[in-house]
N, C-alpha and C positions, 0 to 999 in steps of 0.2 A: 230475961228480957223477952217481951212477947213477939212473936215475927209479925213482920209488918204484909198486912196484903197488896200484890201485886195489881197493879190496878192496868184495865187495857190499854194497851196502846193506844191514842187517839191523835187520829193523823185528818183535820178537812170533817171533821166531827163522824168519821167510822170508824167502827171498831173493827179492831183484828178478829178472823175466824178463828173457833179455837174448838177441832174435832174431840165431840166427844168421848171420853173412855169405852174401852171395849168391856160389856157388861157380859154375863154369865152366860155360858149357850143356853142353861136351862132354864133359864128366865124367859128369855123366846121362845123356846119352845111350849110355854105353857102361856102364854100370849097369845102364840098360836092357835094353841085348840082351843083359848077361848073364846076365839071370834070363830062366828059360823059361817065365813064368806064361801058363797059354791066355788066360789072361781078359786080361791086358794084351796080347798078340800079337792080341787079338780086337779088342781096342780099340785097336789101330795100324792095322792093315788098313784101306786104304783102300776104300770102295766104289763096287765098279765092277758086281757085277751086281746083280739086286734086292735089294733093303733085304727084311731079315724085320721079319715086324712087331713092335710097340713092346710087345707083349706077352711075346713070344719071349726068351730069355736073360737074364732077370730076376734067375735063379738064379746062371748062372755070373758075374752082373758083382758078384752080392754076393759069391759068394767071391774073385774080386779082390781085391776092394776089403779083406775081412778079411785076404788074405796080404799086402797093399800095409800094413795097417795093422802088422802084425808084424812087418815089415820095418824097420820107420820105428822104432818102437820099441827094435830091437835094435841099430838104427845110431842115435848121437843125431847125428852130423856131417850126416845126408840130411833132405830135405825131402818132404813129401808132394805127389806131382805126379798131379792127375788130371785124364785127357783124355776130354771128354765125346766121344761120337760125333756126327758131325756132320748136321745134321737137314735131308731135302730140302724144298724149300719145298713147302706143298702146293700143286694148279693150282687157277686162278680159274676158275669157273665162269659159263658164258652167264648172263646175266640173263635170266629168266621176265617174263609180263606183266605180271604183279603189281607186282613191281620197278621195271619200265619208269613203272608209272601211277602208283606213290608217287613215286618220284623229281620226274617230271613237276609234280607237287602242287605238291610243296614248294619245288623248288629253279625252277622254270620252262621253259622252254623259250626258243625264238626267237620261234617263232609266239605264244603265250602272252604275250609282250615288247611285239610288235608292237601287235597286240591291245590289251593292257591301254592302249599311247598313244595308242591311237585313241579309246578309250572314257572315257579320264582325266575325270575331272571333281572340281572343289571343292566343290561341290553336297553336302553329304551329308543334305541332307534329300527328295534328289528319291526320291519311293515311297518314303517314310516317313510323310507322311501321305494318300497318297493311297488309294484303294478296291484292295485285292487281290482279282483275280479267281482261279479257276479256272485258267487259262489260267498266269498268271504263278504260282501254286501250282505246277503241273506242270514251268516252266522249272526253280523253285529246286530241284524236288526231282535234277533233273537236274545235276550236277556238273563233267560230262564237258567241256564249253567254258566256262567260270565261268574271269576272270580272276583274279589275283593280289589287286590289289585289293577286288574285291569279295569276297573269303572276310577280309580280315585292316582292320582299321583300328583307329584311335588315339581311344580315348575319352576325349572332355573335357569329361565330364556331361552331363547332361540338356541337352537343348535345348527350350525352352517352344514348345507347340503350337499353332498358328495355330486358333481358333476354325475360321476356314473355309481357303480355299486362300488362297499366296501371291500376295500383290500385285504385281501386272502392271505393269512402270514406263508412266508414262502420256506420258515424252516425244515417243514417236515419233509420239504422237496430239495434242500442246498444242504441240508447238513448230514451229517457224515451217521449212520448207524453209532458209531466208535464214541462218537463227542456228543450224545446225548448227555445232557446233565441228570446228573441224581438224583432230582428231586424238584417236582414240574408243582404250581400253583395253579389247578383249575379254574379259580379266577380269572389267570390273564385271559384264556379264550372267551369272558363274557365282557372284558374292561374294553371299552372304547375311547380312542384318543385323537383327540383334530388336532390334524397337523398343521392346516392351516390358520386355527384362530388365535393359537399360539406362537408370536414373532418367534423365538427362539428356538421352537421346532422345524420352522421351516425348512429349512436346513436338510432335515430325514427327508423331503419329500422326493420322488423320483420322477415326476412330471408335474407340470404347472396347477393339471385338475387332481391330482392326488392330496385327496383330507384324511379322511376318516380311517383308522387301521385299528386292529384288535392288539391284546395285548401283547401273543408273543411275535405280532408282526413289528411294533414299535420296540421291544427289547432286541430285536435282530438288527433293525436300522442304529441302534444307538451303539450297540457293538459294532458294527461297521463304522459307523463313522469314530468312534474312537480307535480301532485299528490306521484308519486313516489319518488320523492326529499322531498318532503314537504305534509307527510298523516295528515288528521285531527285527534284530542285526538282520543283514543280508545273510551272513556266513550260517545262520542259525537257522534260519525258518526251515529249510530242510528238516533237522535232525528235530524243532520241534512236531513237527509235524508227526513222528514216527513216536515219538515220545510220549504224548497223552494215549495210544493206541494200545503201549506196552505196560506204561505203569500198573493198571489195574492187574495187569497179568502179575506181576511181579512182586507186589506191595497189598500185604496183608488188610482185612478191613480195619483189625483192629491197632495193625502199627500206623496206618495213614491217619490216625485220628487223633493218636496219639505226639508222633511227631512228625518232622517233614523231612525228607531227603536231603532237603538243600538247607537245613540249618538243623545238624546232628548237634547234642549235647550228652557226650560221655562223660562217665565213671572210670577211674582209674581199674576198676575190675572189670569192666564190661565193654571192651571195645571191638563189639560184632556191631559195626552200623550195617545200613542201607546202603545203596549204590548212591551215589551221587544223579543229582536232580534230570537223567536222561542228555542234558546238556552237550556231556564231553562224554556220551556214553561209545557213539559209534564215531568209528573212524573216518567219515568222511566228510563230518561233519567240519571237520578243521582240515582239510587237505593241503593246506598250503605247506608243503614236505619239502619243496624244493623253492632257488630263486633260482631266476635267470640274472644273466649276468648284466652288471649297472655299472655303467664308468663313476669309480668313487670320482667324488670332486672333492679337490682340496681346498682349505677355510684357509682365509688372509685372516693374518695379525692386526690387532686393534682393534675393534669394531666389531660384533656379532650382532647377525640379524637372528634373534630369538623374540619366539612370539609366544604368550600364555595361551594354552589352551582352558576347556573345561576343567574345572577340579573332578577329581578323581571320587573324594568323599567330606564331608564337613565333621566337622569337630565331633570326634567321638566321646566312647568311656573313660580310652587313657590315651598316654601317646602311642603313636606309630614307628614301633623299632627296629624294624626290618621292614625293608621293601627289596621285592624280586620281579624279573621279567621272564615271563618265559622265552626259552631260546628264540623259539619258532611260530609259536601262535601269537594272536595278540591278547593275553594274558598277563596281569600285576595280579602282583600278592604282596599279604600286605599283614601284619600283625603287629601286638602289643602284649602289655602286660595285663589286660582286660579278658587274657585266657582265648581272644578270635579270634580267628583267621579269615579272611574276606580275600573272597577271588571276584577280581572287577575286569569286565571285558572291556580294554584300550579302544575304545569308537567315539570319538572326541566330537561326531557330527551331532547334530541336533537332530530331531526332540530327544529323543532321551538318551543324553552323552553317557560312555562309562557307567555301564547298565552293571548292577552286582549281580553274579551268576551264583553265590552262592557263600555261606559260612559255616565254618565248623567252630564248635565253642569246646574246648576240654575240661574240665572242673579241677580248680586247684593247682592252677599251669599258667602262672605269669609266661608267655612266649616271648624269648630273648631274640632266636634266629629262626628266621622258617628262607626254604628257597624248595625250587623247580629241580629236579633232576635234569641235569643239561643235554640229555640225550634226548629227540623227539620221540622219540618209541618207545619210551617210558613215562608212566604217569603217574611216578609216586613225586610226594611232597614233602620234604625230611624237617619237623618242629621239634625246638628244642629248647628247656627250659632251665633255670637253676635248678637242676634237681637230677639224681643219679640217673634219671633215663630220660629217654628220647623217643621220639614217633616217626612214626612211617606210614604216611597217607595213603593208599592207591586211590586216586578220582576217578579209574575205570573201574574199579568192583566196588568200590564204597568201604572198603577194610581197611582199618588203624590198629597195627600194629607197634604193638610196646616193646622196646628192648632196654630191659632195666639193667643191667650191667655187663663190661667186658670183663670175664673168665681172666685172671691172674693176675688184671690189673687194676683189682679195685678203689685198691687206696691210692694210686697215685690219676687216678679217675673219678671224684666225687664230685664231679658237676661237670655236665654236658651241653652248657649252656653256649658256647661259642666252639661252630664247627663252619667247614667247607670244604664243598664239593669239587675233585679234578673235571677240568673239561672236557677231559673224555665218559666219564662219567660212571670211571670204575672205582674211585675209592673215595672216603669218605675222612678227611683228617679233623681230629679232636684237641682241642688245646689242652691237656692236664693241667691241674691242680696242684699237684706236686711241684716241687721250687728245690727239691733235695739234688745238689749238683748244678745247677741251672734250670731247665725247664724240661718239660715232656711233651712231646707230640705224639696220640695215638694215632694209626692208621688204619680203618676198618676197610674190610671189602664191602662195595656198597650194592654187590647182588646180594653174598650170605649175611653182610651183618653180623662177619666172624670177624675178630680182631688179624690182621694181618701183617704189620710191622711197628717200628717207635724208632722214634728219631729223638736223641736226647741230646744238647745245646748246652755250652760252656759259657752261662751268662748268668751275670750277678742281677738278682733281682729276679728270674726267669722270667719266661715268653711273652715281649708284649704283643707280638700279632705275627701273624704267618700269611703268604701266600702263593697260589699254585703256580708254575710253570706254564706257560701258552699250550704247551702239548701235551701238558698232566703227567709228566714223566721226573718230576721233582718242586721241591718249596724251596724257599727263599723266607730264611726264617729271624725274624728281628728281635733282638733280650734288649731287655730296659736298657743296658748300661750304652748300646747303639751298638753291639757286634752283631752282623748280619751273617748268616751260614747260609749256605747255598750245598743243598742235599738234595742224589736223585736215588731213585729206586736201585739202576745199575750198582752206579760207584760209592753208594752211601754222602759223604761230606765230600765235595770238590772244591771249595774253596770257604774261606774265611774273608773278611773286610769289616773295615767299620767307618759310619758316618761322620760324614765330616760335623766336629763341633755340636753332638749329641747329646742335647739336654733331659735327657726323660723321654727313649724313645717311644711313642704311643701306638701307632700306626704305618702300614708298608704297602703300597700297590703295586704291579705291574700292567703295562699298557705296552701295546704297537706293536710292532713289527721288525725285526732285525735284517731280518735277508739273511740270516746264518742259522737254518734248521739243524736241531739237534745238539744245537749248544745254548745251553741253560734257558731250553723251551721254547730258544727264537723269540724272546721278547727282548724290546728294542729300550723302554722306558722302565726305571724304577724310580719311585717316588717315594721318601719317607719322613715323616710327622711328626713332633716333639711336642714337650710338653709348652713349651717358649711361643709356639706358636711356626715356629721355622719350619719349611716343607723345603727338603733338598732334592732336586729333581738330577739322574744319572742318565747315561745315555751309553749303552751296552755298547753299542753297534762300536764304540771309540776303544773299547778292551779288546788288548790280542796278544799273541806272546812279544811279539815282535815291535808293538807302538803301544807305549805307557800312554795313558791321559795324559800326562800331565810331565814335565820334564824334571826328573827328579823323580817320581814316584817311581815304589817298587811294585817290584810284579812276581806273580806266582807262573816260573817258567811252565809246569807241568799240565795247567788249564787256563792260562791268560789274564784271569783275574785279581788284578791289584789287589795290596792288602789297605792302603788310604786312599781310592782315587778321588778325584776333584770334582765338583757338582757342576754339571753346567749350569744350574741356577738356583741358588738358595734365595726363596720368597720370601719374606716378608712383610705382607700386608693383613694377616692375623696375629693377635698379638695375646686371643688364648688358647688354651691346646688342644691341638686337632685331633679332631674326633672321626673323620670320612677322608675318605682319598678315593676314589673312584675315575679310572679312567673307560671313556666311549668306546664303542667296538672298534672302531678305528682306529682308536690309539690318538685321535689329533685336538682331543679337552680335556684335561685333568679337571676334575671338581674337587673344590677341597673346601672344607667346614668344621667350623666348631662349634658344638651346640653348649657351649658356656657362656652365648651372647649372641644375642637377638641379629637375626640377617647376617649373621657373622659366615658367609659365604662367596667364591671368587671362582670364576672360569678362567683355564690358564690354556693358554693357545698353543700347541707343539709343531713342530720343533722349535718356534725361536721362544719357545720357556716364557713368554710373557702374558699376564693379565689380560683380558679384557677389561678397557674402563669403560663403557656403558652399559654395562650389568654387573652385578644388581644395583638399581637404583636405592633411594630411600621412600622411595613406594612402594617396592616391590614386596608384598606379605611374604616372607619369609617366617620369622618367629625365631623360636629356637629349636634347630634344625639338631632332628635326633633319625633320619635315615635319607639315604641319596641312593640310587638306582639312573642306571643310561638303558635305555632300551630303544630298539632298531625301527624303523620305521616299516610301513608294506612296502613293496614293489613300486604301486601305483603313488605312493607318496615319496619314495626315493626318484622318481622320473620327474617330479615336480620341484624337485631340489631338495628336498627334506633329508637331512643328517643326520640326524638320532633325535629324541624323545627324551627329555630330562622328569623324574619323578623326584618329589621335595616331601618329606614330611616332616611334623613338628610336633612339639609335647603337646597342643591345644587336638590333636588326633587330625589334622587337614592331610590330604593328598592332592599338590596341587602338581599341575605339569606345562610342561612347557616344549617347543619345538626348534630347535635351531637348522637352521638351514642356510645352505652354501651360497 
C-alpha cells in the first residue's frame, strides 16, 4: 500500500511552519567560500594582528549582514548562519589601595582573624554602660585596626541597664580556700544574666537596682537561695562543715570516682570499705549523750491522741524486715531482702523530712535482722542474713567485718539469720538451727565475737523466739509447744512455765517496769503470740513466793515463778498469727501485728491491758506490716508531751511513722 502524504495543517487558511532539516556542515561550507562577501571573508579572518576597535566596521558588518539576509531569502533550502567575531578577554588590572582596604573590611584578613580570637568575648555589654572618654572617642573614630566583630553583631533587643555597674561575683571573697570546686567553666566569668528582666530571678536580687551579674556571681545567688529553701539538720551543719575539708584528705582520686562513702557495695571477699560519709565521723556532732530528767506522763485508756508524721521512705525494692532506733541519737535503720541497709536521720520537720544519711548494699545477702549496738559509745551495726555468717558494721571507721562461723558449733549453727542484742550491750544471742533435744541458743560475746555460752530448751518443736531481760542478765525463752524458760547467766534455768491455752507459740516480748531489780531483769510485762492470733499479756510484778496469781495455781517455792499462771488479759482482736509484739520504752503500749492481713494492727494500753479503739482506722495505710520499731522522742519534744515515736513498715518497702502523745 503506498503511504499517503501528510498534508499541512490548515487552520484560518495558514500553514504550519515546518523547520527545515539540518543539512551537511560541509555543504555550507562550500557555500561559503563561494560567495565573495568582504563582510563575511572579514568575519572568517582570524585574528592575528591587532584587533580595530569595537567602534570600527560598524558599517561593513551591517551590509553583510543585509547581503546574507538576501541570500537566505532567495535560497529557501539555506539557513542563516552568523559568526560573531571573537572577543579578547580584557586584562585584570593591579588593585589600587583603595581596593586593597575595602577588601580587607569586608572580607578580613589572617591578621584581622587572629586578632579578632584573641579579643572574642560574650560580654556584649562591656563599655556599654560604662563612661566614654575622649581617649576611647579618638580610638572608635579610627577604623584602621577595629576587628570583625566589633563593626558587625546580632541584635536581640534591648538589654535593661544596670542602675550602677555590674556586680562583681562575691565568691572569690566568701568562699572558703577548702570548698573551691574541681572544676571552674571560664565561660561563666564572660556569661551575663539580668536579673531583673527575668520575673523568676528576681528573687536572687539583693537590692531593688541590682540587675546585671556574671556567671559565677548568679551560680552563688542560686546556691544560696536553695540553701535557704532546703538548710541542712541543725545537729549536722557543724560536723558538715568539717567534713568537705577532710574528705579530700582522706579519700583516694581514684576510689572517689569510683564509688561513694555513703553508699558502699561489697563483695563477700573484699570488705575493706571507706569510712562512712564524714556524717557520724566526729563525736560531737551527735552529742546528745545524756537527758535530763522529764516527768514521764502517764496515757489514759481508750482513746490515743496519735498523729502521722512524715514517712520515713516510699516503696522500695523489696520489703522492710527490720526496723531499729538508735538508743540515743535520732537514727532508724531500716533493711530488706534487697541486700540494703538505709540509715535515715528521725527530723520529721520540713523541707526536707527524714533526710537519708546514708546506704550500705552487700551482694548476695537478703538481710533478715540488722540493729544498733545499744550502747551510745559504740557504733558498730550487727546484719545478718540466712546464711552461715553475719556482719559487723563500724559507722566510725567505715569497716565490715565478716564472722562466718562459731568454732564447734557449726552444725547446730547454719544460719544466722535471727539474732539479738542484751541491753547492756555485751553479748550477742543466736537462735540455732538445730531442733535435736529441743532448741539452741548461742551466746557470743559481742566485743570478741568469740562464742561464749548455749542455753539448750526442753521444747518440742524447738525455739520459736527468745527475749532479753531489762538488765541483759538473762532470756526468757518461748518453744513452739508454749513452754517458756527463764534462764540467767548466774543460775543458768530458774524457772519453767507455760502459756495459757498455747496454740503454736510464735512470738514473746517483755516491756515495763517491776519495781523488783535483780529479779528476772525487773521487767514488769510479758507478752506472748500464737499462731490463733491470741496475745496473752502477764504481769510479773503479781509472782512471788508467797502470793500465787491466781488461787489455785502452783508455784516454784525456790524463785516465785508459777509453773501455769493466769494472763491478765488474753486479746483477741487478731484472728491471724502474730508476727511483732513490741513494747515502748516505757513499757505503757504494746504493739501487736500480723503481717498475714492487711492493717492487721492494734495498740494496747497498760496496765488495764486494753485496746485502743480509735486507731487504726480503715484509712489508716498500714499494708501488710512485716516490721514495728517504738523509738523515743528528744528532750525538746518530750516537754511538749510527746511519748514515743511509732515506725510501721510493709511488704510495698514504705516507712511510715507516727507520734503518740500524752
Amino acid at each position: 500500500m503506498a503511504p499517503v502524504a501528510t498534508l499541512p495543517h490548515k487552520s484560518g487558511g495558514h500553514k504550519r511552519y515546518l523547520s527545515a532539516k539540518k543539512s551537511d556542515p560541509a555543504r555550507f561550507q562550500s557555500e561559503l567560500e563561494s560567495e565573495g562577501s568582504d563582510a563575511d571573508a572579514g568575519a572568517l579572518q582570524l585574528a592575528k594582528g591587532p584587533q580595530e576597535p569595537a567602534w570600527e566596521g560598524f558599517d561593513d558588518q551591517d551590509e553583510g549582514k543585509a547581503s546574507e539576509k538576501g541570500v537566505g531569502s532567495s535560497d529557501s533550502e539555506s539557513i542563516d548562519v552568523e559568526l560573531e567575531s571573537t572577543k579578547k578577554e580584557k586584562p585584570i588590572l593591579p588593585k589600587d589601595a583603595e581596593e586593597e582596604e575595602l577588601e580587607r573590611i569586608i572580607f578580613g584578613d589572617s591578621v584581622g582573624f587572629k586578632q579578632g580570637l584573641e579579643d572574642f568575648s560574650l560580654d556584649r555589654t562591656v563599655g556599654a554602660y560604662g563612661d566614654i572618654t575622649d581617649e576611647s572617642e579618638a580610638e572608635e573614630a579610627d577604623l584602621d585596626n577595629v576587628a570583625d566583630q566589633d563593626l558587625f553583631f546580632f541584635d536581640a533587643g534591648p538589654v535593661p541597664a544596670p542602675a550602677g555597674s555590674m556586680a562583681v561575683a562575691k565568691t572569690a571573697e566568701s568562699d572558703d580556700e577548702d570548698d573551691k570546686p574541681a572544676w571552674e567553666d571560664s565561660d561563666d566569668e564572660r556569661l551575663v544574666v539580668s536579673l531583673a528582666s527575668v520575673p523568676q530571678l528576681r528573687k536572687l536580687r539583693e537590692t531593688a537596682e541590682d540587675d546585671m551579674v556574671n556567671g559565677n556571681e548568679y551560680a552563688r545567688r542560686l546556691r544560696k537561695q536553695y540553701e535557704r529553701l532546703y538548710p541542712p539538720p541543725e545537729w549536722a551543719v557543724h560536723a558538715t562543715g568539717r567534713m568537705h575539708k577532710k574528705r579530700r584528705r582522706t579519700m583516694n582520686d581514684d576510689e572517689s570516682g569510683d564509688e561513694s562513702a555513703s553508699d558502699m557495695d561489697l563483695d563477700e571477699e573484699d570488705l575493706s570499705t571507706q569510712p562512712l560519709a564524714k556524717l557520724l565521723m566526729d563525736a560531737d556532732i551527735l552529742s546528745r549523750t545524756t537527758r535530763s530528767s522529764v516527768k514521764r506522763r502517764k496515757l489514759q485508756a481508750g482513746t490515743v491522741d496519735i498523729q502521722r508524721l512524715k514517712d520515713v521512705s516510699k516503696a522500695g525494692p523489696s520489703a522492710i524486715t527490720s526496723l531499729s532506733f538508735h538508743p540515743t541519737y535520732p537514727l532508724l535503720l531500716s533493711s530488706g531482702p534487697s541486700s540494703t541497709l538505709y540509715l535515715h536521720h528521725v527530723n520529721p520537720n520540713p523541707p526536707n523530712p527524714n533526710p537519708l544519711l546514708t546506704s550500705l548494699h552487700i551482694k548476695r545477702t537478703p538481710l533478715t535482722t540488722t540493729a544498733f549496738h545499744p550502747s551510745a559509745s559504740d557504733a558498730r551495726i550487727f546484719l545478718s542474713a540466712r546464711r552461715r555468717y553475719f556482719h559487723v558494721w563500724n559507722i566510725a571507721t567505715g569497716k565490715v567485718e565478716k564472722v562466718s562461723r562459731i568454732y564447734g558449733h557449726q552444725h547446730e549453727q547454719r544460719t544466722m539469720e535471727f539474732f539479738s542484742l542484751s541491753p547492756d550491750g555485751k553479748y550477742m544471742a543466736l537462735r540455732g538451727s538445730s531442733r535435736k533435744g529441743g532448741g539452741v541458743i548461742n551466746i557470743l560475746d559481742a566485743r570478741t565475737l568469740q562464742w561464749a555460752t548455749q542455753v539448750r530448751v526442753e521444747s518440742r518443736g524447738g525455739v520459736a523466739d527468745f527475749a532479753w531481760w531489762g538488765d541483759g542478765s538473762g532470756l526468757s525463752i518461748a518453744g513452739k509447744n508454749g513452754e517458756v524458760t527463764e534462764w540467767s547467766f548466774e543460775d543458768g534455768v530458774v524457772g519453767r512455765w507455760t502459756d495459757e491455752g498455747a496454740v503454736g507459740t510464735t512470738v514473746i516480748a517483755l516491756g515495763g517496769s517491776s519495781g523488783r531489780d535483780g529479779w528476772l531483769g525487773g521487767d514488769r510485762w510479758i507478752a506472748i503470740g500464737s499462731s490463733s492470733g491470741v496475745v496473752n499479756i502477764y504481769d510479773r510484778r503479781a509472782w512471788s513466793q508467797n502470793n500465787a496469781s491466781v488461787a489455785g495455781a502452783q508455784t516454784n517455792p525456790d524463785n516465785g515463778i508459777p509453773k501455769a499462771p493466769k494472763p491478765v488479759r488474753a486479746l483477741q482482736n487478731l484472728t491471724t498469727p502474730i508476727s511483732h509484739l513490741h513494747f515502748s520504752t516505757d513499757g505503757q503500749i504494746l504493739a501487736m501485728a500480723s503481717r498475714w492481713k492487711n492493717n492487721a494492727m492494734r495498740l494496747v494500753h497498760l496496765p488495764s491491758a486494753t485496746v485502743f479503739k480509735n486507731w487504726p482506722t480503715e484509712k489508716t495505710p498500714l499494708g501488710r506490716i512485716t516490721a514495728v520499731a517504738w523509738g523515743r522522742p528528744s528532750e525538746e519534744e518530750e516537754r511538749e508531751g510527746s511519748l514515743a515515736q511509732l515506725a510501721v513498715a510493709n511488704e510495698a518497702g514504705h516507712v511510715r511513722m507516727w507520734e503518740v502523745k500524752a
